[in-house]
C-alpha positions in Angstrom: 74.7 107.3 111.3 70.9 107.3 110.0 70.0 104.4 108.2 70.6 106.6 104.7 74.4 107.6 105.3 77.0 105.7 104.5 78.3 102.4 106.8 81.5 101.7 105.0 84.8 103.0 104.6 87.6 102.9 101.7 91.2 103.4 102.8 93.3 103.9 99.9 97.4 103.1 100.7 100.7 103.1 98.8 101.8 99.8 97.3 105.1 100.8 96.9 105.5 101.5 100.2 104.2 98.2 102.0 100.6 99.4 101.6 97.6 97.1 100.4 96.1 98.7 98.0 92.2 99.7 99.0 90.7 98.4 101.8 87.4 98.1 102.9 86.2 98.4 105.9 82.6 98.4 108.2 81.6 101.1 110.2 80.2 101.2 113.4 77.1 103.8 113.1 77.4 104.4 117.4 81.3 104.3 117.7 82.6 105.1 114.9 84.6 102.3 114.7 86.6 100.7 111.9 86.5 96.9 111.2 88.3 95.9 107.9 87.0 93.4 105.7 89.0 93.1 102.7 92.2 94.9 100.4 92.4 95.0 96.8 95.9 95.6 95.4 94.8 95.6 91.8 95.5 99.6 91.6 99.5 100.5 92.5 99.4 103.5 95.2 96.1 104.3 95.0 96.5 107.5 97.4 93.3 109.1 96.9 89.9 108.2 96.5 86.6 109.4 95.8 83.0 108.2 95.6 80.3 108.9 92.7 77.2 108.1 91.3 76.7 106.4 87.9 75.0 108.9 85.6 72.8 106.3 84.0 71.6 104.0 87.0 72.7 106.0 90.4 75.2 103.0 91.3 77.5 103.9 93.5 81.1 104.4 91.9 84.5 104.3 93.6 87.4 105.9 91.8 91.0 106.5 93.0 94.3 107.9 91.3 97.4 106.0 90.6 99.7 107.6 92.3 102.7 106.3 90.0 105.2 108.4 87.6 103.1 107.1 84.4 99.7 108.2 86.2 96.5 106.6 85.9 92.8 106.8 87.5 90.9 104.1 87.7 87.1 103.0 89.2 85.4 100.3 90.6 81.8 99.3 91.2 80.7 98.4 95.0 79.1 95.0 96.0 76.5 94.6 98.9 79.1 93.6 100.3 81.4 96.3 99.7 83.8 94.0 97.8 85.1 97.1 95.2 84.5 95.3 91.1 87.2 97.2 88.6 84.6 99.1 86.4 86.1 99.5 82.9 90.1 99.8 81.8 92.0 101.8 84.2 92.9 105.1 82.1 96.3 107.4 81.4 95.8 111.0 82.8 98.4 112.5 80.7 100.2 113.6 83.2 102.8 112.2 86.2 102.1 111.7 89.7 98.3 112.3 90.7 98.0 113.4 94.1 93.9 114.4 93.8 90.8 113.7 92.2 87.4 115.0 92.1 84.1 115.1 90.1 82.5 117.4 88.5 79.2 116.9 86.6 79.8 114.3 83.9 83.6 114.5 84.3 86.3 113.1 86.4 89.3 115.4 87.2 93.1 115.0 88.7 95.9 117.0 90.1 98.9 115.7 89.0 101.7 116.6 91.4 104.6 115.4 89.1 104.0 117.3 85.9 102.2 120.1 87.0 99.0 119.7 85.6 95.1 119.2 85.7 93.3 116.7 83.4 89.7 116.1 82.3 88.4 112.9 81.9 84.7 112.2 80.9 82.9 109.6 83.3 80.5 107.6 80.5 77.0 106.4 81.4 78.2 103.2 83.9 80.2 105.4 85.7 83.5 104.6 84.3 86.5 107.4 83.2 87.2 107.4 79.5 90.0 108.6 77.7 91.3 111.7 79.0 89.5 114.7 77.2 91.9 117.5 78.0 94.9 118.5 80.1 95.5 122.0 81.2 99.5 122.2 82.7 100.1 125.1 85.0 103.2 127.3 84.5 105.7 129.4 87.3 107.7 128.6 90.5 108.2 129.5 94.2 111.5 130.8 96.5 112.0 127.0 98.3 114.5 125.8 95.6 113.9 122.1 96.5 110.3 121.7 96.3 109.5 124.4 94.2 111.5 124.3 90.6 108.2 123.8 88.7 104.4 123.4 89.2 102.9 120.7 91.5 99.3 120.9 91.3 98.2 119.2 94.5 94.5 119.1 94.1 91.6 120.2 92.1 88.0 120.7 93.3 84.8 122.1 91.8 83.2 125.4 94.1 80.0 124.5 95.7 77.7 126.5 92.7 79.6 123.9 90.3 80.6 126.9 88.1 84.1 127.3 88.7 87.3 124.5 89.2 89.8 125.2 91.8 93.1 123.7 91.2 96.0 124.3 94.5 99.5 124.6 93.1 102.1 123.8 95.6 105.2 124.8 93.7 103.6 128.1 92.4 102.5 129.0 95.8 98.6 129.9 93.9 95.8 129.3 93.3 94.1 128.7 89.3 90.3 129.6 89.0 89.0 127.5 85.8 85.5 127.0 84.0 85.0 123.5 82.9 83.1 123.4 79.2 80.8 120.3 79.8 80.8 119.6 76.2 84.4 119.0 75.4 85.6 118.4 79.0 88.7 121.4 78.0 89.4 124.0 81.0 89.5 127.9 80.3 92.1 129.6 82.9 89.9 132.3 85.0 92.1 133.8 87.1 95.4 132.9 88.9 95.3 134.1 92.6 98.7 134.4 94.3 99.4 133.4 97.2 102.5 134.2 99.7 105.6 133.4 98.4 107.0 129.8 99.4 103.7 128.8 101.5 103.4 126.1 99.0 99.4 125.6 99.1 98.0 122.0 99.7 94.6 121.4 99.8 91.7 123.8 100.5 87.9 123.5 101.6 84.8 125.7 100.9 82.9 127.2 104.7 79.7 125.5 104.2 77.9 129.0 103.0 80.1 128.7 100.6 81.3 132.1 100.6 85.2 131.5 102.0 87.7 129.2 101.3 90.7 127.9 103.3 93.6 127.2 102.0 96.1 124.7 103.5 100.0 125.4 103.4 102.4 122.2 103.4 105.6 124.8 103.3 104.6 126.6 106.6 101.9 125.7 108.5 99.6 128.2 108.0 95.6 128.4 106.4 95.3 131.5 104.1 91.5 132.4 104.7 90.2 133.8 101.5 86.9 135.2 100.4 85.0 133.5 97.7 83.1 135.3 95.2 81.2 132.6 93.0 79.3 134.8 90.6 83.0 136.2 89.2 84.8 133.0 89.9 87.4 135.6 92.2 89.5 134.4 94.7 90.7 136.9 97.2 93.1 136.4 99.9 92.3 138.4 103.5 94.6 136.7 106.0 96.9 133.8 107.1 96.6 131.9 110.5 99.3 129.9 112.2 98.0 125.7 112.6 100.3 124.8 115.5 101.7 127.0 118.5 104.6 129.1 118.0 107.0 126.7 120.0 105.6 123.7 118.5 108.6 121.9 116.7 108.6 118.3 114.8 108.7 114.8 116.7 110.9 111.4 115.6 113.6 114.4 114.8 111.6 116.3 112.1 112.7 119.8 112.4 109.7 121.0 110.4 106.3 120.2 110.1 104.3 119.8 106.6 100.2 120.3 106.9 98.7 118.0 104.8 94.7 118.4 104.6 92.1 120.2 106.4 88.1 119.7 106.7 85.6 122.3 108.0 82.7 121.4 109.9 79.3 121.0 108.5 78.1 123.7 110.7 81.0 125.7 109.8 82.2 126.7 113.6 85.2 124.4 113.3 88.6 123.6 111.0 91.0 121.0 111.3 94.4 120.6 109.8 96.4 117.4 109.6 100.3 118.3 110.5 102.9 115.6 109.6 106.0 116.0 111.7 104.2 117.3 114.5 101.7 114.2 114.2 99.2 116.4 114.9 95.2 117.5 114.9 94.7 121.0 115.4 91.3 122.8 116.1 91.0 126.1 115.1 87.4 128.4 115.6 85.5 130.1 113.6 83.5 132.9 114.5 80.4 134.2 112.4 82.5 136.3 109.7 84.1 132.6 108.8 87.4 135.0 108.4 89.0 134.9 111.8 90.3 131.2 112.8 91.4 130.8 116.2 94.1 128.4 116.7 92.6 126.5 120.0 94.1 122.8 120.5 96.8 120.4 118.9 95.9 117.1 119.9 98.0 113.8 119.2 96.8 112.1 115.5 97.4 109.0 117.1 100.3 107.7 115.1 102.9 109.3 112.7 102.6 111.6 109.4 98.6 111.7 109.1 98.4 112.7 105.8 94.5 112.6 105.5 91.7 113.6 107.6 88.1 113.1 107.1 85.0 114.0 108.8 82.1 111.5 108.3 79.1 112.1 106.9 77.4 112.6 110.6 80.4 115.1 111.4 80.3 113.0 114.8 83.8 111.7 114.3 86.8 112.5 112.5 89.5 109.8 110.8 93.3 110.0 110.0 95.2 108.2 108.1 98.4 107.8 109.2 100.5 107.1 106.5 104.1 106.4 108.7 102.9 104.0 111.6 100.4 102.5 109.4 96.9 102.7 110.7 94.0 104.5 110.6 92.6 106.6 114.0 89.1 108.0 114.9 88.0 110.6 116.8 84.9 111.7 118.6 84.5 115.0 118.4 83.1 117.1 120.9 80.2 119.0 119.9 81.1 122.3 122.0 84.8 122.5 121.8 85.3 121.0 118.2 88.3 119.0 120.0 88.6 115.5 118.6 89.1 112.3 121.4 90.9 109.5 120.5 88.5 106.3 120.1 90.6 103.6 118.1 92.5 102.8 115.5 92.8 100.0 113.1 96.0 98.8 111.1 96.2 99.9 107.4 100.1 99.9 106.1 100.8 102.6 104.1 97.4 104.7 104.7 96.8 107.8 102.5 93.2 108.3 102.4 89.8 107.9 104.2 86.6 108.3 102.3 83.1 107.0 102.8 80.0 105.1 100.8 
């Protein structure tokens, strides 16, 4: 990494399941390579992290969700020495579950899984969340009876122009186009794109032009490639790609498999999907249209049920967290092929998340 990007990692894990909380670790700018320093438990099941900036001083801020049935977010400041500080009072999100969170300018947002729902919370001048400004629930349902009764937003992301908010619903199989009013932190519903019935969208990333988007399916692994219109805030669906091989079937007995994230390259000639069950990293091309993935390895994630993967900021090497066997796994990637090589793996129980500062 150059001497500006970032040299430490933050694995979030869950608590409840044996997990340590956040951990901190170095980074190796030549290998890669993980060496942990420190946990903090003081958050239960932090899941999902991710790094911001103070508004007022530029201070690097960490914040993660609380992945618990009351919901919570919560953000820390970051020593020299990487040791995380809690930064304010951790804060209710009005909502159950959070599986996501993002920011937007001035704003911190969350997908909460449980109830369904999105909420705004302002981020103040030190960087920390205040009380939450608005929550916007999502309404509908999907085919698959057992995962799909109600809404389950799964994650919310501003679009690159920072006009629009994106917000994946897993139990309505679509996705919700919102505007964000930067004054009272309230969403206005855009438009609701649909997506095919009992898919159950994940997660999705923007092609660095910024003019497609992929979205993830956890209820068939698939990646519905859309076109991205930012001016109209229009989301429109052109095609769906199988993530594994048609024969490919579950290990330790799973009979299916459930992708769980996905990351595009940062020259935008590569997407990978994380696929629990199958244990999985799978490389898929992209040609110039950015509308045509080719599916063209699955490749071993190095331990069982990744359920993050995250390129770093070089887009030299590429991490999972794998949340069943309890460690985290990093991978060279080759610069022609896009096909990650195992390089090591470090022990994190519980790991969820990967994120970098």
């Amino acid at each position: 990494m150059g001497a500006d990007s970032a040299v430490r990692a933050f694995i979030g894990s869950f608590t409840s399941a044996g997990g340590q909380g956040i951990t901190v670790a170095d980074v190796d700018r030549d290998t890669g390579a993980l060496s942990v320093l420190m946990s903090t438990d003081l958050v239960a099941d932090p899941s999902f992290l991710a790094v911001g900036r103070a508004p007022a001083t530029g201070a690097t801020v960490l914040y993660t969700v609380s992945e618990t049935s009351e919901g919570a977010v919560a953000a820390f400041t970051v020593d020299e020495d990487g040791t995380p500080r809690p930064l304010g009072e951790a804060r209710p999100v009005d909502g159950s579950s959070p599986t996501h969170l993002s920011l937007a300018p001035d704003h911190l947002l969350t997908a909460n899984y449980g109830s369904g729902s999105v909420t705004v919370l302002p981020v103040r001048p030190d960087g920390s969340p205040g009380p939450a400004a608005s929550v916007l629930r999502h309404e509908g349902s999907g085919p698959d009876a057992g995962r799909q009764a109600g809404p389950h937003a799964h994650q919310v992301l501003p679009d690159p122009s920072g006009n629009w908010v994106l917000s994946v619903d897993l139990g309505t199989d679509s996705v919700r186009v919102c505007a964000l009013d930067p004054r009272t932190g309230s969403l206005r519903p855009h438009t609701e794109t649909m997506l095919s019935p009992g898919t159950g969208p994940r997660h999705l990333a923007f092609h660095p032009s910024g003019g497609h988007v992929y979205v993830l399916n956890e209820l068939e692994p698939t990646v519905t490639v859309c076109r991205w219109d930012a001016a109209g805030g229009l989301l429109e669906p052109v095609g769906e790609t199988p993530v594994l091989p048609h024969d490919a079937h579950g290990e330790e007995g799973e009979a299916r498999t459930y992708p769980s994230e996905l990351v595009v390259s940062h020259d935008g000639r590569f997407l990978w999907t994380a696929n629990r069950g199958h244990d999985s990293i799978s490389v898929l091309t992209l040609d110039e249209t950015a509308e045509k993935p080719v599916l063209a390895a699955a490749v071993g994630c190095g331990g069982r049920w990744p359920r993050d993967l995250t390129l770093d900021p070089t887009g030299q090497w590429l991490y999972a967290a794998n949340e069943r066997s309890g460690g985290v796994c990093w991978f060279a990637v080759d610069a022609e092929t896009g096909i990650p090589a195992h390089a090591g793996s470090i022990e994190v129980p519980a790991a969820s998340c990967v994120v970098f500062a």
